[in-house]
C-alpha positions in Angstrom: -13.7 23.3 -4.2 -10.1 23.3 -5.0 -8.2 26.7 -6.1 -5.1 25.3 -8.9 -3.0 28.3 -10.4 -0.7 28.2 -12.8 2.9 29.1 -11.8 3.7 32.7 -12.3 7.5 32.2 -12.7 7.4 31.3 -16.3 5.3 31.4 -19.4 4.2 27.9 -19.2 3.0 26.8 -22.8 2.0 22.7 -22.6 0.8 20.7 -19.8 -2.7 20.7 -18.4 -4.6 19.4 -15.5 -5.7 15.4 -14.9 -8.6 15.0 -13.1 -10.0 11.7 -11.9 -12.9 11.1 -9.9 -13.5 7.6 -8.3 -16.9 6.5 -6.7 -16.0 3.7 -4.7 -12.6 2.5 -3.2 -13.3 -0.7 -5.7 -12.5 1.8 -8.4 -9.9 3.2 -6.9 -7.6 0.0 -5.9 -8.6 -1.7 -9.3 -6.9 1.3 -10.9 -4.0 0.7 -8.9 -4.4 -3.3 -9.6 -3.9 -2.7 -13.0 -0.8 -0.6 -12.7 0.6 -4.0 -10.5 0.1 -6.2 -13.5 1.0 -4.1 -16.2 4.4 -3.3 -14.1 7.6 -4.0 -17.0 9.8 -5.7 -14.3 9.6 -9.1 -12.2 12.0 -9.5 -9.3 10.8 -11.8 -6.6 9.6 -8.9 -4.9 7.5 -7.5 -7.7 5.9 -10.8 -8.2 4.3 -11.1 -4.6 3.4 -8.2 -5.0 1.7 -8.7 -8.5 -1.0 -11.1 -7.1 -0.8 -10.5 -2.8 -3.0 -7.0 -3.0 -5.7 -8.9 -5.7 -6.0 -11.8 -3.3 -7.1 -9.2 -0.4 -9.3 -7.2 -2.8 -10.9 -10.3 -4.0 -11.6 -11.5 0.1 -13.2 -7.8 0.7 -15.7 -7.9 -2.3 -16.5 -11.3 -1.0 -17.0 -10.2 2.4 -19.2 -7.7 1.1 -20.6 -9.9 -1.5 -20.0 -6.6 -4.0 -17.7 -7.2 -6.8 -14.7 -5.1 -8.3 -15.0 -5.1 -12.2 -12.3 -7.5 -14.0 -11.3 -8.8 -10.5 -11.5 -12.4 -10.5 -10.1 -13.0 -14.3 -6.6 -11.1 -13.0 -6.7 -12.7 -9.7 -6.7 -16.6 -11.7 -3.9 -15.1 -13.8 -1.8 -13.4 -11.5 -2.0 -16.1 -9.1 -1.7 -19.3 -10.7 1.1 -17.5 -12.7 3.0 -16.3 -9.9 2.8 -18.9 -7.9 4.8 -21.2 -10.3 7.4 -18.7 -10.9 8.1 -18.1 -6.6 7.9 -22.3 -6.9 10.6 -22.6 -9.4 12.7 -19.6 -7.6 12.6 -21.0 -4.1 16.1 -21.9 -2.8 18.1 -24.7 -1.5 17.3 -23.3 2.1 13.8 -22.3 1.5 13.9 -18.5 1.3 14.0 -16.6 -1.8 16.4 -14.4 -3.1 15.9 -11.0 -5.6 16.0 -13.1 -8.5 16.3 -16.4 -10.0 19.6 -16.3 -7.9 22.0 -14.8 -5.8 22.2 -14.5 -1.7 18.7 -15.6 -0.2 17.2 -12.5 1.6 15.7 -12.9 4.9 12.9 -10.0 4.7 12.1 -11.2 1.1 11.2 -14.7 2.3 9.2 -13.6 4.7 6.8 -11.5 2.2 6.7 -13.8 -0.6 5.7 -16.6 2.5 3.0 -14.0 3.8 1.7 -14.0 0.0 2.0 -17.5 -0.2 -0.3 -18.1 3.0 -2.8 -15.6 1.9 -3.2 -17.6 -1.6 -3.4 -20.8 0.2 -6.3 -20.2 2.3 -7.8 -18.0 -0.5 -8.3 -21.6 -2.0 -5.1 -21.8 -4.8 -3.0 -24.8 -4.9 0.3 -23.9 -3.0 2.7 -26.7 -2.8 2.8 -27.5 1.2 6.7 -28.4 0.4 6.8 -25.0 -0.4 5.5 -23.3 2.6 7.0 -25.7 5.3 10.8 -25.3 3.8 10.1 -21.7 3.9 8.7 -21.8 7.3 12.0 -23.8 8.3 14.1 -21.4 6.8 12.7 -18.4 8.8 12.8 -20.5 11.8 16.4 -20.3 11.3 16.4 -16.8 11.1 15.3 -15.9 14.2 18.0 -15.4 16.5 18.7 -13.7 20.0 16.9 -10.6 20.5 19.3 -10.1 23.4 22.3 -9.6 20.9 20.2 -7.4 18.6 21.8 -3.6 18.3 20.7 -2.6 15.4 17.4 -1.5 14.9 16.8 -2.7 11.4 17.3 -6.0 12.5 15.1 -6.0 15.1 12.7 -4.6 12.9 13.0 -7.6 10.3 12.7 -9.8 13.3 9.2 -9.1 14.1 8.2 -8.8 10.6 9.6 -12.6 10.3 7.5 -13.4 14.0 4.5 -11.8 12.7 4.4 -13.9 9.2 5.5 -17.1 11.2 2.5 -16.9 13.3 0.6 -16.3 10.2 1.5 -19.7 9.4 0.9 -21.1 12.6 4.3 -21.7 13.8 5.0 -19.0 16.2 7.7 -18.3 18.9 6.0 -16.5 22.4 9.5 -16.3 23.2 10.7 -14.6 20.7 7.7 -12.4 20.6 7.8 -11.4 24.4 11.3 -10.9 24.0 10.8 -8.2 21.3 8.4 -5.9 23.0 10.8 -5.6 25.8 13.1 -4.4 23.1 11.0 -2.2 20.8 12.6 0.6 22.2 13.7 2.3 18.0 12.3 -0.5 16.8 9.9 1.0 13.4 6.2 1.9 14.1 5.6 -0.9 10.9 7.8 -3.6 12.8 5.5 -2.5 15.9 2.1 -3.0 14.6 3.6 -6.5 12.7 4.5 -7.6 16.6 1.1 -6.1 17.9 -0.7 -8.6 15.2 1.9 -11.4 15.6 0.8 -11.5 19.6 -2.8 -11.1 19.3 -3.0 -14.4 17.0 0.1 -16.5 19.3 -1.1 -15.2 22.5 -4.8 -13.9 22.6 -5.5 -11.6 25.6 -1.8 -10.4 25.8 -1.3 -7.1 27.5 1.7 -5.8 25.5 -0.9 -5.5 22.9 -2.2 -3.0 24.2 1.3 -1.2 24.5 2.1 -1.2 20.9 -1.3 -0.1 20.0 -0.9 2.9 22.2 2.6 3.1 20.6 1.1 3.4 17.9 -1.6 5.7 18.6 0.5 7.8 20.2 2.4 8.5 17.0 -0.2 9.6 14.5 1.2 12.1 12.8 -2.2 13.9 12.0 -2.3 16.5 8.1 -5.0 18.3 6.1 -4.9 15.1 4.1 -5.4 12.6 7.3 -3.6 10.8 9.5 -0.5 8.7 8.7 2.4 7.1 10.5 6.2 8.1 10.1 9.3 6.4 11.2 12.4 9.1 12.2 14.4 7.3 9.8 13.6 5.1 6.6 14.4 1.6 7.2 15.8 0.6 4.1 17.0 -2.7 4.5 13.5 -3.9 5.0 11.8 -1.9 2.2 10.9 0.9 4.7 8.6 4.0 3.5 5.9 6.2 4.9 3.0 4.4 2.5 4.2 1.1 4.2 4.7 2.1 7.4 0.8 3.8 7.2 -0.5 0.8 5.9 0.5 -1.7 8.1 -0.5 0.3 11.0 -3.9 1.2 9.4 -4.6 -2.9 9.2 -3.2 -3.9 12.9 -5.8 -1.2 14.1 -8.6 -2.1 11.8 -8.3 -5.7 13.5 -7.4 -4.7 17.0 -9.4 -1.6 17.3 -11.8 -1.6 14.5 -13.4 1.4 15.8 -10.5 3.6 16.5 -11.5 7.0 14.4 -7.7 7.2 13.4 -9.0 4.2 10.5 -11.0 6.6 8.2 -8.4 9.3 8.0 -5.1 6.6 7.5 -7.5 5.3 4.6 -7.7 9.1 3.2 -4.3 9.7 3.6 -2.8 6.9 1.8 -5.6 7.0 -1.0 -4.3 11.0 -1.3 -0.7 9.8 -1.2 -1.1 8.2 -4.3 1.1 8.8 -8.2 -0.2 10.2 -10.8 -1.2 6.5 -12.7 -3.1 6.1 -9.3 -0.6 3.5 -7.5 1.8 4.6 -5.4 6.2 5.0 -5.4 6.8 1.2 -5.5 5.3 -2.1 -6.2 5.8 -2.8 -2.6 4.5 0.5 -1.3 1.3 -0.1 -3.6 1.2 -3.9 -2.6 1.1 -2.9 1.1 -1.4 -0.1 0.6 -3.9 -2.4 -1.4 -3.3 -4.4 1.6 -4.0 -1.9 4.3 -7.2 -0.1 2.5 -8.8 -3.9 1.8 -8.5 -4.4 5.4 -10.5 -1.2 6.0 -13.0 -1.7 3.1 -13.9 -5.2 4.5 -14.4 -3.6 8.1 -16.2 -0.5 7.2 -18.2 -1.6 3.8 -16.3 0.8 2.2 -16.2 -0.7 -1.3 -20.0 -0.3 -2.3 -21.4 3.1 -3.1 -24.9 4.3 -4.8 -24.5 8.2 -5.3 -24.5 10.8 -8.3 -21.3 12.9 -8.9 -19.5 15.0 -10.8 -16.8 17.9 -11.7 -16.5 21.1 -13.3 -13.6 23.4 -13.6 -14.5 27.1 -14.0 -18.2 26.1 -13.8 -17.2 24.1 -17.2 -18.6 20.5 -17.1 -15.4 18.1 -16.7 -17.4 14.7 -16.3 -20.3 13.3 -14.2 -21.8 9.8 -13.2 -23.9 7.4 -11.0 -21.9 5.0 -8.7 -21.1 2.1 -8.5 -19.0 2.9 -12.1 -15.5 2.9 -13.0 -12.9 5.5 -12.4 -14.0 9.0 -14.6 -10.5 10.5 -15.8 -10.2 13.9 -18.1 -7.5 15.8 -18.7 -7.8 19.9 -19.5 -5.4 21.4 -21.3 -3.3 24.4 -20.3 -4.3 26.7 -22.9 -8.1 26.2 -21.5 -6.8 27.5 -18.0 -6.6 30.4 -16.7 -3.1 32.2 -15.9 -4.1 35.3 -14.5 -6.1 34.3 -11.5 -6.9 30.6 -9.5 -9.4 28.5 -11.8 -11.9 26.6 -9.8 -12.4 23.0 -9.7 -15.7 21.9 -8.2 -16.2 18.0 -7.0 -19.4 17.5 -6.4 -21.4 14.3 -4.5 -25.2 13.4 -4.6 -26.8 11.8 -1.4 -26.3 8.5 -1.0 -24.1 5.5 0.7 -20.2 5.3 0.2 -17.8 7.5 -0.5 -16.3 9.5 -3.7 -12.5 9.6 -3.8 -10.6 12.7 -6.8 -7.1 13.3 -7.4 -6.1 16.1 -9.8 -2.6 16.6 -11.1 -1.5 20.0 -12.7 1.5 19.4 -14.8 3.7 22.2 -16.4 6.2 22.1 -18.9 8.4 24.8 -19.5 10.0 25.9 -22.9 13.0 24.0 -23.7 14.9 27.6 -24.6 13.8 28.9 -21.2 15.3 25.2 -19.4 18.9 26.1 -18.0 21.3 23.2 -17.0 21.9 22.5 -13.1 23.9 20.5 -11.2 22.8 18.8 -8.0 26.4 16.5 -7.9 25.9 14.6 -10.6 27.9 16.4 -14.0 27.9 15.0 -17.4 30.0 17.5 -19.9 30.4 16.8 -23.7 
């Protein structure tokens, strides 16, 4: 039972309340799929990040041997397709820069390799060229941890370890060398080293440091558990989503059982927009990522229940699960203003789990709208 009131500080005259229920996590990161592929803009960036999350979906269903509605058409478009573009944007040295051209960018590289590697061995054609210059240029790019003072560096440095022994060509020494200096390093860049050893060096005890690094640093809410670095590293794309999902999929495969998995799951799921992805193609990318790991591990992505929602004892919408994402919107005028109207999610008996969001938006009179300033002026 939620309790959503309308803001008392104005006479609020449009708007109204979105309400989507979702009765499986397949509904949920399809929703977030689509917003991937229908997303106006392709940097380099932005196409990894079109087809990576849809290649990890597509794994979990089939680890599950349950299916996600409309998965497998997008995954042989967004694949093949970007695939050929990353081909044709790829270098002289192997890396990839934002565009077509420009400066090749170290972090970049690594994510469209780590995309690469995950089509490969889902069973698309990637050019072998492609992936060893690549390999060769991030080769290059590791240098002396010893000489490393700035944290962001250090942080792209086991980010390039941890996709380099993703491709089988790791450095121990580089590795070893980075947990003794993980002192500031990010909590993302630590569970990227923590996965990076366990597949160079099986057995290793730093592992068990990071992981109680990162345990240790839960940051526990009334919407779950998530993981949050002091300061945003944004030279390597840094973000709270990220951070949470990357640590959410070095403890599902390091410590499957850890009871932290469930909640990091619910919290990025809650920490989601309003068109049900989340701030950034790479933040969704890496989300997609981190819950896919979780669905395979936990079975997350079937579900066989009733459900439904009402809003003032109203009917809003029900269904039977497995479906597709139920969205309905309520408009303001149907609210009320005078006291807290009641939205009721309800769930049957049954296996899996039902995921909602609801989104109360407001808009104010234009007479009543003043004009501010927050350092940015424009006078006519």
């Amino acid at each position: 039972l939620e309790a959503i009131s309308l803001p008392r500080r104005f006479d609020a005259t449009q708007g109204g309340l979105s309400v989507a229920l979702e009765p499986s996590l397949g509904s949920a990161m399809g929703t977030a799929l689509d917003v991937l592929e229908a997303f106006p803009y392709e940097c380099t960036e932005q196409v990894a990040s079109r087809f990576l999350p849809n290649l990890a979906a597509y794994r979990a269903a089939q680890a599950l041997d349950t299916e996600i509605p409309g998965l497998e058409e997008r995954l042989e478009r967004t694949v093949k397709q970007g695939v050929q573009t990353l081909q044709a944007r790829q270098q002289y040295d192997g890396g990839w820069a934002w565009w077509s051209n420009g400066p090749t960018n170290a972090y970049l590289s690594a994510y469209v390799l780590y995309a690469l590697l995950e089509a490969r061995d889902s069973g698309f054609t990637v050019s072998g060229y492609m992936i060893d210059s690549a390999v060769g240029y991030l080769q290059g790019q590791v240098g002396s941890i010893e000489s490393l003072s700035d944290a962001s560096v250090r942080n792209r440095q086991a980010f390039l370890s941890f996709v380099l022994a993703r491709a089988g060509s790791p450095d121990t020494g580089t590795l070893q060398a980075l947990v003794d200096a993980r002192s500031g390093m990010s909590l993302w860049a630590r569970a990227s080293l923590a996965m990076a050893l366990a597949d160079a060096m099986p057995g290793d005890p730093s592992v068990s440091s990071l992981l109680s690094d990162l345990n240790g640093a839960a940051v526990r809410s009334a919407t779950g558990v998530h993981w949050q670095d002091k300061e945003a590293d944004l030279w390597n794309m840094g973000a709270p989503v990220r951070t949470t999902a990357q640590v959410l999929m070095a403890l599902v495969k390091l410590e499957p059982e850890n009871a932290f998995n469930a909640d990091a799951a619910r919290w990025l799921l809650a920490a989601r927009q309003r068109d049900g992805a989340w701030e950034s193609t790479h933040d969704t990318a890496w989300a997609l990522l981190g819950l896919t790991e979780w669905a395979a591990a936990s079975g997350s992505l079937d579900s066989n229940f009733t459900f439904g929602a009402t809003i003032n004892t109203q009917p809003l919408s029900a269904g039977t699960a497995p479906s597709n994402t139920v969205t309905t919107f309520t408009a303001i005028d149907q609210l009320f203003r005078d006291r807290p109207n009641q939205l009721l999610i309800t769930r049957g008996s049954g296996s899996g789990a039902l995921f909602y969001t609801a989104h109360l938006s407001v808009y104010r009179p234009v007479e009543d709208v003043t004009a501010t300033s927050r350092g940015l002026t424009v006078s006519r």
